[in-house]
DOKEPA-178562 format. One record per residue: residue in one letter; chain; x, y, z of N, C-alpha, C, O in turn; residue number from 1. Coordinates in nm, 2 decimals, padded with zeros to 4 digits, always signed. Layout:
! residues N
 rest kette    n.u    n.v    n.w   ca.u   ca.v   ca.w    c.u    c.v    c.w    o.u    o.v    o.w  nr
    A     A      X      Y      Z      X      Y      Z      X      Y      Z      X      Y      Z NUM
...
***
This chain:
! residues 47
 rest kette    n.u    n.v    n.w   ca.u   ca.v   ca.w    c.u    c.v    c.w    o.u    o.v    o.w  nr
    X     A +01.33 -02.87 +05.69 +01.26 -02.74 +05.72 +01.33 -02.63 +05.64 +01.26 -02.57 +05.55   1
    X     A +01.47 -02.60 +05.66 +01.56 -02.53 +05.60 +01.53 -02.57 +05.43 +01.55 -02.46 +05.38   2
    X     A +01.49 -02.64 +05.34 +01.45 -02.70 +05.25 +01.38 -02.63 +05.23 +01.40 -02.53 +05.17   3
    X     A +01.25 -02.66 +05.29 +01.08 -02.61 +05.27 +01.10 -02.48 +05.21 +01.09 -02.45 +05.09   4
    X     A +01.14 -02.39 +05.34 +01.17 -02.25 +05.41 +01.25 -02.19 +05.21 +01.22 -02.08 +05.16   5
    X     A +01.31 -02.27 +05.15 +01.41 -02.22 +05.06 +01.34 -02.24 +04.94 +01.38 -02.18 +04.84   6
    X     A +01.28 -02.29 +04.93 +01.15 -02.34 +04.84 +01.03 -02.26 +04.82 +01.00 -02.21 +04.71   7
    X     A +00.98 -02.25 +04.90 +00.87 -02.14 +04.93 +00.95 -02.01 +04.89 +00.90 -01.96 +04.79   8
    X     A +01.04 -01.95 +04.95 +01.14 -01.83 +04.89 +01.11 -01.83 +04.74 +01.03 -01.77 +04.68   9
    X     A +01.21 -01.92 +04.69 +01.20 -01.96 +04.56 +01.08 -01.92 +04.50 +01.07 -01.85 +04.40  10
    X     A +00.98 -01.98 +04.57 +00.86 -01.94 +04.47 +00.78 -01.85 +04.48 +00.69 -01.83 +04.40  11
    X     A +00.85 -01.77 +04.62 +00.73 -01.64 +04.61 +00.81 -01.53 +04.53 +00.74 -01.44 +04.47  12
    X     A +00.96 -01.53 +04.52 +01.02 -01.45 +04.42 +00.99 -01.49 +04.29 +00.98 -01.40 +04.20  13
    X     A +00.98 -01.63 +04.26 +00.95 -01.62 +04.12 +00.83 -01.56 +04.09 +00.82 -01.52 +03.98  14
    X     A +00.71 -01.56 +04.19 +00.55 -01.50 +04.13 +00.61 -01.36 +04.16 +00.54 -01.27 +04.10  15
    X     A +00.70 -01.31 +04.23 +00.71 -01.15 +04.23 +00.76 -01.13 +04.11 +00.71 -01.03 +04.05  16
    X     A +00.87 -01.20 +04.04 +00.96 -01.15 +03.91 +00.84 -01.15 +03.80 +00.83 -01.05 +03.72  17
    X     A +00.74 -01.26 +03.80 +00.63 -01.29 +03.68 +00.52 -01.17 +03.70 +00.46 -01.11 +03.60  18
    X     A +00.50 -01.13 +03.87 +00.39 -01.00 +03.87 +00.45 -00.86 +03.79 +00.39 -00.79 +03.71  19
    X     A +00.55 -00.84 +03.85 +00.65 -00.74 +03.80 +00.64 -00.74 +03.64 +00.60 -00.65 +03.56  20
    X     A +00.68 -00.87 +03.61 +00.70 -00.86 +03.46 +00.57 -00.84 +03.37 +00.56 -00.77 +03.27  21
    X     A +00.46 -00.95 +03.43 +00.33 -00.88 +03.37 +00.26 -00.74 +03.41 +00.17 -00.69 +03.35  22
    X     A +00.31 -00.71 +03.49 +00.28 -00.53 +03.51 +00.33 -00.45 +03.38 +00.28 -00.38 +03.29  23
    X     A +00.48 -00.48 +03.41 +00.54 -00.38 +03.28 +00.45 -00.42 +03.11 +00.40 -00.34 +03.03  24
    X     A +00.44 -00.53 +03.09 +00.37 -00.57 +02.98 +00.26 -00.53 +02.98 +00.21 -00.55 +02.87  25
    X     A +00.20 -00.50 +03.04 +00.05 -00.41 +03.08 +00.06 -00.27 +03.06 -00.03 -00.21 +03.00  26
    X     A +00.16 -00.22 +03.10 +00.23 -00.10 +03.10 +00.21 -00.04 +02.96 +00.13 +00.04 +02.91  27
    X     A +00.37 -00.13 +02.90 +00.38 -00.12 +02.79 +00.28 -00.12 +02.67 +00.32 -00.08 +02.56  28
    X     A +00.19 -00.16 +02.69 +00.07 -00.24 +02.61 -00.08 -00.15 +02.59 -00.15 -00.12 +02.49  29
    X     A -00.07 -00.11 +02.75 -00.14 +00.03 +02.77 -00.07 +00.17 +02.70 -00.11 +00.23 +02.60  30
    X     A +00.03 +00.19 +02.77 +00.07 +00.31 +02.67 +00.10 +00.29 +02.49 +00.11 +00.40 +02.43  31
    X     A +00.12 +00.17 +02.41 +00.10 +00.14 +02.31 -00.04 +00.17 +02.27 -00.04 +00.25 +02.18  32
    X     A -00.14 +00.13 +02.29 -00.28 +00.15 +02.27 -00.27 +00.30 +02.26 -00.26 +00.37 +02.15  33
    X     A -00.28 +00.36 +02.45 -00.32 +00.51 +02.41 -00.22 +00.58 +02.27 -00.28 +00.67 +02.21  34
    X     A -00.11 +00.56 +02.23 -00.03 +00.66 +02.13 -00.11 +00.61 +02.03 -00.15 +00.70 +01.95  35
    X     A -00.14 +00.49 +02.00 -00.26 +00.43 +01.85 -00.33 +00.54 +01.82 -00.34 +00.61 +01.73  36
    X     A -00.42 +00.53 +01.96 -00.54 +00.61 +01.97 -00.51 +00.76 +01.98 -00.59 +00.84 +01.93  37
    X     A -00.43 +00.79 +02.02 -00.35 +00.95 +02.01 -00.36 +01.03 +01.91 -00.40 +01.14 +01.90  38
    X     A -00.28 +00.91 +01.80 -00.24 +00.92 +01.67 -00.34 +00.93 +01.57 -00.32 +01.01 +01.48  39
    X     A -00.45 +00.83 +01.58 -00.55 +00.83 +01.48 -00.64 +00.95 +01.50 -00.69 +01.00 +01.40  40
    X     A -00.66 +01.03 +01.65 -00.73 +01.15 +01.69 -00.67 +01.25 +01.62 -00.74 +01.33 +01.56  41
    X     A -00.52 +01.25 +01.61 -00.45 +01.34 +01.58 -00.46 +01.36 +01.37 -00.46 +01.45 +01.29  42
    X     A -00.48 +01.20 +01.37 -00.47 +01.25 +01.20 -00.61 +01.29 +01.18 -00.63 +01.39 +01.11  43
    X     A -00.74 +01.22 +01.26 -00.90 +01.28 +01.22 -00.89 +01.43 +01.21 -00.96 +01.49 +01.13  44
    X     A -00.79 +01.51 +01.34 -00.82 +01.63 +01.34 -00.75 +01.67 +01.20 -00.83 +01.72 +01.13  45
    X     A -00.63 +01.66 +01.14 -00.57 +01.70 +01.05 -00.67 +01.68 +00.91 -00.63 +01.76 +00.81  46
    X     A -00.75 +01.62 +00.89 -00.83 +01.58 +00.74 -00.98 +01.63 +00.80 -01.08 +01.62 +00.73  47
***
């Protein structure tokens, strides 16, 4: 049981570390996009 119990732990922290970490990479990925897009607005306005 003590087993099981430590197992299951185990693996709902690891889908928390993997959610977490695919959040931030979403994050990062999103705010990467918007400055692309920021940037290309910003050079159309300049020309």
């Amino acid at each position: 049981l003590g087993l099981l119990a430590l197992l299951i732990g185990l693996g709902f922290t690891a889908g928390l570390w993997t959610s977490i970490y695919l959040a931030v990479l979403l994050l990062l990925a999103v705010r990467t996009m918007f400055n692309r897009a920021h940037r290309i607005v910003a050079e159309s306005e300049l020309s």
